[in-house]
Backbone bond lengths (Angstrom), bond angles and torsions (degrees), N, CA, C in turn:
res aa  C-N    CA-C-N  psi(-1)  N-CA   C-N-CA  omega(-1)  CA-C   N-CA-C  phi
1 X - - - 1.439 - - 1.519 108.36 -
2 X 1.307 116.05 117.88 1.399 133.71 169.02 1.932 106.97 -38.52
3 X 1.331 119.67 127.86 1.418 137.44 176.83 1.298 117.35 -123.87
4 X 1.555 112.81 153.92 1.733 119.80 -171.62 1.699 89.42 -79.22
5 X 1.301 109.37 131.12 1.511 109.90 160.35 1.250 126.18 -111.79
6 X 1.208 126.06 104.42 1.254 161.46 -129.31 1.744 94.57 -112.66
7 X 1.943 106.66 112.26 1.359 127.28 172.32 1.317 107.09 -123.86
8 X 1.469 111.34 167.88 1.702 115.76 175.50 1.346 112.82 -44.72
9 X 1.504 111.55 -25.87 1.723 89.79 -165.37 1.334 84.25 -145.44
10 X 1.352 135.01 68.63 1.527 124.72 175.54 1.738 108.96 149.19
11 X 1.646 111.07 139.56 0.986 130.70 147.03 1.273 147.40 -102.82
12 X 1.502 120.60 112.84 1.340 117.55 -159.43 1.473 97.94 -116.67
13 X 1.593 120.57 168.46 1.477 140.50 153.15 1.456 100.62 -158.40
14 X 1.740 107.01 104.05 1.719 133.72 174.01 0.996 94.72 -110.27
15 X 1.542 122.50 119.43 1.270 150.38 142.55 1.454 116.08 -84.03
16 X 1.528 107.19 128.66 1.728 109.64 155.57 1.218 117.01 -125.91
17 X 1.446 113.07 152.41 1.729 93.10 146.54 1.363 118.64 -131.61
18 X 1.233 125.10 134.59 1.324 153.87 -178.23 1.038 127.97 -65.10
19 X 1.290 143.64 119.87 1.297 134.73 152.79 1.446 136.16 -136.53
20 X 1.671 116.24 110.74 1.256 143.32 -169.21 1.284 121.98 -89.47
21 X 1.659 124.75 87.47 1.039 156.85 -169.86 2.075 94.85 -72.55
22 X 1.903 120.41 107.15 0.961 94.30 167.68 1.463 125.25 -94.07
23 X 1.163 113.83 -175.27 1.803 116.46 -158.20 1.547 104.39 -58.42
24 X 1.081 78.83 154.88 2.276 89.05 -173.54 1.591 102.53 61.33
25 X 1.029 100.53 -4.05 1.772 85.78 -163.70 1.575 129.80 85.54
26 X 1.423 99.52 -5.23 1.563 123.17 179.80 1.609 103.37 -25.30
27 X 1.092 109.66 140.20 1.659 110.40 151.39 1.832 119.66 -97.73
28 X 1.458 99.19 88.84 1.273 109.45 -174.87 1.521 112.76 -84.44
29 X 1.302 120.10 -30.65 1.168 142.68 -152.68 1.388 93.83 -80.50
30 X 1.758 127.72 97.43 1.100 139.01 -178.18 2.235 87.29 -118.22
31 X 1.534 96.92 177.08 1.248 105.23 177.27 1.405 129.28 -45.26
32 X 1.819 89.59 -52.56 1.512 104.29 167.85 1.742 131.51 -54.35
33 X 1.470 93.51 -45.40 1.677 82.11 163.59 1.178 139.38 -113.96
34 X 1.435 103.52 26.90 1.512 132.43 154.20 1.465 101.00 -48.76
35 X 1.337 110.84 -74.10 1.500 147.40 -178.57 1.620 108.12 -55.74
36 X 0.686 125.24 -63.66 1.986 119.10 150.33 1.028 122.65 -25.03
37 X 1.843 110.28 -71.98 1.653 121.47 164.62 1.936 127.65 -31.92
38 X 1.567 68.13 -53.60 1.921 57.55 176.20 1.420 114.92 -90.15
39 X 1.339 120.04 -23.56 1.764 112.58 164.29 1.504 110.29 -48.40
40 X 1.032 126.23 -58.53 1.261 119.75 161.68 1.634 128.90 -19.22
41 X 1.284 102.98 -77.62 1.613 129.14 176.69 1.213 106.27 -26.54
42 X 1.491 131.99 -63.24 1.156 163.51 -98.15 1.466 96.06 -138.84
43 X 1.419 129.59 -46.62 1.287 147.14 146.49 1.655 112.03 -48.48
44 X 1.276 119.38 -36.29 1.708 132.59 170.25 1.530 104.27 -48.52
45 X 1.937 92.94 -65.36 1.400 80.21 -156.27 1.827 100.89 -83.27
46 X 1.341 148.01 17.58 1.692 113.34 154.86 1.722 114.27 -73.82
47 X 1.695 113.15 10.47 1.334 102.75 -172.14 1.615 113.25 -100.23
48 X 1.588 84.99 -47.02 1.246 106.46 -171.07 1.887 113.14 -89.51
49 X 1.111 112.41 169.05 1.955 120.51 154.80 1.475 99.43 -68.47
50 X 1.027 135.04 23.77 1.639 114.35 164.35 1.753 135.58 -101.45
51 X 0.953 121.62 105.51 1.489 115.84 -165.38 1.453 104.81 -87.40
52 X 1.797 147.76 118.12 1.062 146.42 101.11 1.410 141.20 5.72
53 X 1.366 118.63 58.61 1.611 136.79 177.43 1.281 92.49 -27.31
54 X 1.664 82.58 -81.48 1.788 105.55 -163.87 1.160 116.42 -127.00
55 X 1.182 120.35 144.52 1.685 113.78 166.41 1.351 104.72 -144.02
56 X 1.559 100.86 132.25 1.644 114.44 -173.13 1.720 105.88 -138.33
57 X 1.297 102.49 166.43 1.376 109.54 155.41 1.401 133.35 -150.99
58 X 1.498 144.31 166.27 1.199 160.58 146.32 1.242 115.54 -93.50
59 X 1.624 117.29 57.84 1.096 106.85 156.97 1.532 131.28 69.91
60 X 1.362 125.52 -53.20 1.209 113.94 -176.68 2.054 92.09 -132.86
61 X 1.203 99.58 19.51 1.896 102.27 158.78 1.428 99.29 -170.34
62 X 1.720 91.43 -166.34 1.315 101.07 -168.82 1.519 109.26 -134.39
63 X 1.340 110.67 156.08 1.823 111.15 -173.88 1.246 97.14 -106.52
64 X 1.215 128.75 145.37 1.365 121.23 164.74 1.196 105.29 -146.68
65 X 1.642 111.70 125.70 2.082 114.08 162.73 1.136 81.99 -113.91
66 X 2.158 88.69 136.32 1.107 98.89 175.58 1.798 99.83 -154.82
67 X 1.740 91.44 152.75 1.868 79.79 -171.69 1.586 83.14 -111.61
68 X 1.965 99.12 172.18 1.254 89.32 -164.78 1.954 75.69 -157.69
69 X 1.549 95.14 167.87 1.895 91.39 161.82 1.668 112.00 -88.40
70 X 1.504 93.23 172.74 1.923 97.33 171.44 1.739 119.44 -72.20
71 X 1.793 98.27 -3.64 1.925 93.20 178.42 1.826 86.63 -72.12
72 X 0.997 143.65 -58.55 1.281 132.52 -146.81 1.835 106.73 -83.86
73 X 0.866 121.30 129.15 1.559 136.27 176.30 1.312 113.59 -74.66
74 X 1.085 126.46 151.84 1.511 122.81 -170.31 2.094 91.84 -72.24
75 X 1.163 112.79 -27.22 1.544 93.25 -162.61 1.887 96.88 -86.15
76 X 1.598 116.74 0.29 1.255 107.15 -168.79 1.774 97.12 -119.03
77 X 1.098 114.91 18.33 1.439 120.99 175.23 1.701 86.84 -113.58
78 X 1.373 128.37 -56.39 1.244 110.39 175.55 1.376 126.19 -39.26
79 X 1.464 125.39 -64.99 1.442 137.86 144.63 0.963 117.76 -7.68
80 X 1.497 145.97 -50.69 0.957 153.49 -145.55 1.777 105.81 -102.08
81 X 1.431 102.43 -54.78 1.583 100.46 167.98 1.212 107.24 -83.31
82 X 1.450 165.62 -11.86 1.332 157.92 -130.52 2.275 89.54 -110.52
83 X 1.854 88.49 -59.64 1.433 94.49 -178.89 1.487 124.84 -57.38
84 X 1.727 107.02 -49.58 1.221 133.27 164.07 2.082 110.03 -31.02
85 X 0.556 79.22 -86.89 2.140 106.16 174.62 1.672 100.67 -32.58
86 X 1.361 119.53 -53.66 1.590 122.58 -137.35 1.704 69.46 -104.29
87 X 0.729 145.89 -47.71 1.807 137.89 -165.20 1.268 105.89 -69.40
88 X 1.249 110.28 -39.38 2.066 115.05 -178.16 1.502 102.37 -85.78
89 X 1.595 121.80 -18.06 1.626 89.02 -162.00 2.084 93.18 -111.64
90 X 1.375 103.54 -5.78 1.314 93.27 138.55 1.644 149.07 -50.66
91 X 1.457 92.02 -52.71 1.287 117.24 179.25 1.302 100.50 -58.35
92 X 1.219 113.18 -57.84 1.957 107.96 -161.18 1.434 106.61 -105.94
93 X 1.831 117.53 14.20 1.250 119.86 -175.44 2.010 102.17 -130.03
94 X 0.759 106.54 44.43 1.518 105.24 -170.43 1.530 123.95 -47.84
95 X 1.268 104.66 -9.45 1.695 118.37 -179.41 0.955 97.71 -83.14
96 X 1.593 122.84 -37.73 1.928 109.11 -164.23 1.522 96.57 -77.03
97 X 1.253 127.21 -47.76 1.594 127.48 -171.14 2.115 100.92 -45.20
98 X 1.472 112.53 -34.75 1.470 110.63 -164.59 1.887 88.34 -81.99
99 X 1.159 111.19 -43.32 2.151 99.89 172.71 0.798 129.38 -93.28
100 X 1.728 112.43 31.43 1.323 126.10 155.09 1.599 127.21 -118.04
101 X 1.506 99.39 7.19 1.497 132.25 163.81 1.867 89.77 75.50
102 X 1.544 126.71 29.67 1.287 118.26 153.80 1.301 101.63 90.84
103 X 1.407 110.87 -3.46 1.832 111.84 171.02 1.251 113.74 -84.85
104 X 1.507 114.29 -145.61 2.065 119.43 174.85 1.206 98.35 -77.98
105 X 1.488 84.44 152.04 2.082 116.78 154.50 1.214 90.15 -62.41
106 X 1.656 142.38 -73.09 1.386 115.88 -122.57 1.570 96.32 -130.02
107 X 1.171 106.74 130.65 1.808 111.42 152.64 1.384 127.66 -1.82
108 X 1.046 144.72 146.35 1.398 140.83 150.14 1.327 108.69 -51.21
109 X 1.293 126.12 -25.49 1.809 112.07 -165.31 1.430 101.03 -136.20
110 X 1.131 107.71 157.47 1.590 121.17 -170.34 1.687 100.96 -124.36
111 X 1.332 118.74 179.84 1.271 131.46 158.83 1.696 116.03 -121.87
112 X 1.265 117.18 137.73 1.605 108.26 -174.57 1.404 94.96 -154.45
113 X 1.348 101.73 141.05 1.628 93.35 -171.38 1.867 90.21 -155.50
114 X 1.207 128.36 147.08 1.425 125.83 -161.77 2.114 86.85 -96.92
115 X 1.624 82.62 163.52 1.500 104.90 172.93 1.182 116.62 -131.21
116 X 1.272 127.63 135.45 1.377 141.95 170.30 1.627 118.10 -72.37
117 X 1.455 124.30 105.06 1.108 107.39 166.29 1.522 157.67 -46.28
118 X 1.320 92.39 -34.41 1.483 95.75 164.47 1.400 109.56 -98.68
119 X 1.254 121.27 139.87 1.795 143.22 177.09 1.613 105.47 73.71
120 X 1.576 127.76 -20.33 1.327 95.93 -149.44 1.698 84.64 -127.64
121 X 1.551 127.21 3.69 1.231 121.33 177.87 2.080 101.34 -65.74
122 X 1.126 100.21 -48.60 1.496 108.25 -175.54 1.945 101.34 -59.44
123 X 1.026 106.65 -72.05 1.491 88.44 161.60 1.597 150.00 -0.82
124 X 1.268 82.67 -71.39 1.749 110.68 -171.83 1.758 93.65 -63.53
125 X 1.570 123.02 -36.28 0.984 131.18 -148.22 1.465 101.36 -96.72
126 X 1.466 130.86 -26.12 1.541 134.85 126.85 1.013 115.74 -27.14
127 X 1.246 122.31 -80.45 1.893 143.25 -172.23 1.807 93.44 -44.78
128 X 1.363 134.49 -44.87 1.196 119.49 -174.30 1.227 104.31 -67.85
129 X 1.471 123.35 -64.20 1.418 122.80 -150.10 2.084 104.69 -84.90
130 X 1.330 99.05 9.46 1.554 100.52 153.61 1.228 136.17 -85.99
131 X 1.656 108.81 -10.17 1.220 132.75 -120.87 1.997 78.91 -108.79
132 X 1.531 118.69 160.36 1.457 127.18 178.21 2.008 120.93 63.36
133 X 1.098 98.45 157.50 1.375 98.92 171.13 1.328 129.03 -76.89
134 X 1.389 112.08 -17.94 1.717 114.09 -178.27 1.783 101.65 -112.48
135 X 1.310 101.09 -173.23 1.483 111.57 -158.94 1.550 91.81 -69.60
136 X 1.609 114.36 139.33 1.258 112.40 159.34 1.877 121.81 -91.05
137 X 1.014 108.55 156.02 1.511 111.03 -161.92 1.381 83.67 -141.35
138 X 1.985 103.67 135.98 0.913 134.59 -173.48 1.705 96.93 -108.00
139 X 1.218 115.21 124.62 1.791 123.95 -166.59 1.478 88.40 -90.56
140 X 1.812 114.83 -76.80 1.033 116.46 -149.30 1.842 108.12 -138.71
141 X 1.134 136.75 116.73 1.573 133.40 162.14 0.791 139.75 -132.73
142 X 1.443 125.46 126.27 1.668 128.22 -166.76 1.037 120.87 -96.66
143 X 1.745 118.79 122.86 1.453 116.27 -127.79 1.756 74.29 -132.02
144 X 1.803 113.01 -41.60 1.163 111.91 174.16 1.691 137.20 -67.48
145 X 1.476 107.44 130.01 1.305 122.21 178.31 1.571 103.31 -75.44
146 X 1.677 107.63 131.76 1.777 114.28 161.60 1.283 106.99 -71.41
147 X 1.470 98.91 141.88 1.635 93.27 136.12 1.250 160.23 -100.35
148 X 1.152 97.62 -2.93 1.779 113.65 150.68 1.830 118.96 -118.81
């Protein structure tokens, strides 16, 4: 669940959602690096300002809501997970690097489109998991509120 993030001089809640088309369109996205992918993610955010709503896939990409602060730009939060992701799920995914003929995880182009917190976060989150021809699978979502 999306939260006010609270700086010295400002309150923000930036929503996106993402979508990372991998190369060829391959369907790489088996259990195992479903399960990588989001260890990863999840590993992102204790480094970074990025929080992980949701992370899903169809198989041959990836959905991502994700909140983030205003230092990071949508093209440098992309950057950030695109490089992040494709370096680890090599590493601990060595089969996808051999059916991807040893080139990139991800596309040249992404999709990113902002979300509104009130009424249209729940939405968007329909609109994903409607989204492709095969079953969508929900990896990871944070449903829990902190308390500090």
């Amino acid at each position: 669940m999306s939260e006010y993030i609270h700086k010295s001089h400002n309150v923000t809640v930036l929503l996106y959602h993402l979508v990372f088309p991998a190369k060829y369109r391959r369907a790489i996205f088996d259990d195992t690096v479903e399960k990588e992918f989001r260890d990863v993610c999840l590993a992102i955010e204790q480094r970074y300002e990025i929080k992980f709503l949701e992370i899903g896939t169809d198989r041959d990409h990836i959905h991502l809501l994700v909140q983030s602060v205003p230092r990071y730009s949508v093209t440098k939060l992309v950057t950030i997970i695109k490089s992040l992701t494709a370096r680890e799920i090599f590493k601990r995914c060595p089969q996808v690097k051999k059916q991807l003929w040893g080139g990139e995880l991800w596309t040249d182009g992404y999709f990113a489109s902002t979300v509104g917190r009130h009424g249209n976060e729940g939405t968007v989150k329909s609109y994903v998991q409607g989204q492709g021809q095969q079953e969508y699978k929900v990896l990871h979502r944070d449903d829990q509120l902190e308390l500090f």
